[in-house]
N, C-alpha and C positions, 0 to 999 in steps of 0.2 A: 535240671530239666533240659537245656541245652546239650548236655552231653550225652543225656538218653536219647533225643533229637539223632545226633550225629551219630550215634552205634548204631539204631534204625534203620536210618538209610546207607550208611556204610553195609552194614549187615544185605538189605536188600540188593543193592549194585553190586555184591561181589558174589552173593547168591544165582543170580542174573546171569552173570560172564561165567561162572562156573558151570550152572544150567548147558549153553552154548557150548561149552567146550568140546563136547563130543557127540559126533554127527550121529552114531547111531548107538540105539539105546543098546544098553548089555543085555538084558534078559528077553528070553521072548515076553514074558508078561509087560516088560516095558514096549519093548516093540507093539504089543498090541495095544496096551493103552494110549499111544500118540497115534497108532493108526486112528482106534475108535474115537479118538478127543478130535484129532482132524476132518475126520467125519462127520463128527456134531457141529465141530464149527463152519466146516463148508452148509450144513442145512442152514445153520442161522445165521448167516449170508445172505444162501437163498431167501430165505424168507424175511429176510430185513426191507429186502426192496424188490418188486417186480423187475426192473430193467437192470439193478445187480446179477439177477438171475439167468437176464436174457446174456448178458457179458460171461457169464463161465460158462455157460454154453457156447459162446462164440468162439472162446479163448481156445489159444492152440493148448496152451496149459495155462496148468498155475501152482502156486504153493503156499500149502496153509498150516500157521502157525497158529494152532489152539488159545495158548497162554503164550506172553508176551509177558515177560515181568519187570518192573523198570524203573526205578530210583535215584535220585540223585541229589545234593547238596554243592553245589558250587560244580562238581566233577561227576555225574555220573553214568549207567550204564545199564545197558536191556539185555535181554538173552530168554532165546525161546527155543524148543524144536518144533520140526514139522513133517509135513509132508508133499512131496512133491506129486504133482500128476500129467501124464501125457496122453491128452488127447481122450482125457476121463479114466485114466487106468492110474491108480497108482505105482509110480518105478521108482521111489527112492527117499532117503529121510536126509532131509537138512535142519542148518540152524541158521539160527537169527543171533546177532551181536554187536553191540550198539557202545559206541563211546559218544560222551559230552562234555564240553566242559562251558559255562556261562552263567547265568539268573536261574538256578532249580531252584526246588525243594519240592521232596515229598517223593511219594513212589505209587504205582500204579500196575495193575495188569491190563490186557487188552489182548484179543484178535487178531492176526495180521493177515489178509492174503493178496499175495503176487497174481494177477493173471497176466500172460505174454501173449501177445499176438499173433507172433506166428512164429514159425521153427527157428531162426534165425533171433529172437530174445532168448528162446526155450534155452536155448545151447549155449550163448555166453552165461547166462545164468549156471546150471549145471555143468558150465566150464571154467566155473569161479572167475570169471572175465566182467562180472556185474555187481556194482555194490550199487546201495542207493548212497545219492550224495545227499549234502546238506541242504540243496533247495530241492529236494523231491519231495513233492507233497501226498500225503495221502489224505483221501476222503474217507469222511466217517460214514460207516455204514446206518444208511437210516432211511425211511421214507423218503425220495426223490432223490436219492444221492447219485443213483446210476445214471440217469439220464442227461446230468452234466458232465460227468465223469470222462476225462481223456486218456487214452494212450501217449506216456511217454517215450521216447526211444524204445517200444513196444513192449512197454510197460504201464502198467494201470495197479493201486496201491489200496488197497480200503481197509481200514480199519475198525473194531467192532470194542467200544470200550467195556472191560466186564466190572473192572472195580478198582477204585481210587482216585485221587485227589494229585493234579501233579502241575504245578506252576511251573513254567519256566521259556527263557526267551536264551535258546543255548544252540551252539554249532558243532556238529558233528555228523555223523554217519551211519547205515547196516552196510554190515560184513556179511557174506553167507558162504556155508558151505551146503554141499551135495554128496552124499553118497546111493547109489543106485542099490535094491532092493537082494540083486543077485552078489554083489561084491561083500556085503555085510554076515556073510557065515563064517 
């Protein structure tokens, strides 16, 4: 049982960081399915919370990661792709990629979206100059979340969990990359 436990989650962390590995999808069909998955998850955002909504409106940009995939036992590790937006236009597909090591178990998906504040997060973001660190928190997307919700070093974090179970009290960080819409043929 224990060793079914640990291929699991092994399985799932290196699924994860492999996901992550490459900024932009090889096919057009993949290209289109993370634009249109980025899409659906930007709606249900919006509609998680009224003053969420009034926030990506605000936002210079933002970037959203559909699926977020994320598992760990003792050591592990997330990896999503997404899509970046400026100023409501999308211009670009990046990833998400997450090391840990502390108190896990278990493995989970989720939502993620960045929004920046203004041109100056946009660009260290999309300049690979931004990772989140280990005390960046993100709020869970839900009724009343946006309204307390802060801008950090012109960053704001929400998260939308879609499915699983995942304990843990661990330190680590996201890595991202960016590639622009025009550079990817």
């Amino acid at each position: 049982m224990r060793t079914s436990i640990f291929m699991t989650v092994g399985v799932v962390t290196l699924a994860a960081l492999f996901t992550a590995c490459s900024t932009t999808p090889r096919t057009v069909e993949e290209r289109d399915e993370v634009k249109r998955d980025a899409e659906n998850a930007l709606a249900d955002f919006r509609h998680s919370d009224n003053d969420i909504a009034k926030r990506i409106d605000q936002a210079y940009g933002l970037a959203v990661f559909p699926t977020v995939g994320k598992g760990g036992l003792g050591v592990g590790g997330a990896g999503g792709r997404g899509v970046v937006y400026e100023q409501s236009t999308a211009v670009g597909y990046c990833t998400l990629s997450q090391a840990t090591i502390g108190l896990q178990i278990g493995g989970q998906r989720y939502s993620e979206m960045i929004l920046f504040e203004n041109r100056g997060a946009f660009d260290r973001f999309t300049r690979g100059e931004w990772a989140a660190a280990a005390q960046a928190t993100a709020v869970a997307a839900a009724s009343g979340a946006g309204a307390n919700a802060r801008y950090n070093d012109g960053v704001m974090i929400f998260v939308y969990n879609q499915k699983g179970l995942m304990g843990e009290a661990s330190v680590g960080g996201q890595k991202f990359n960016y590639q622009r819409f025009d550079s990817t043929r």
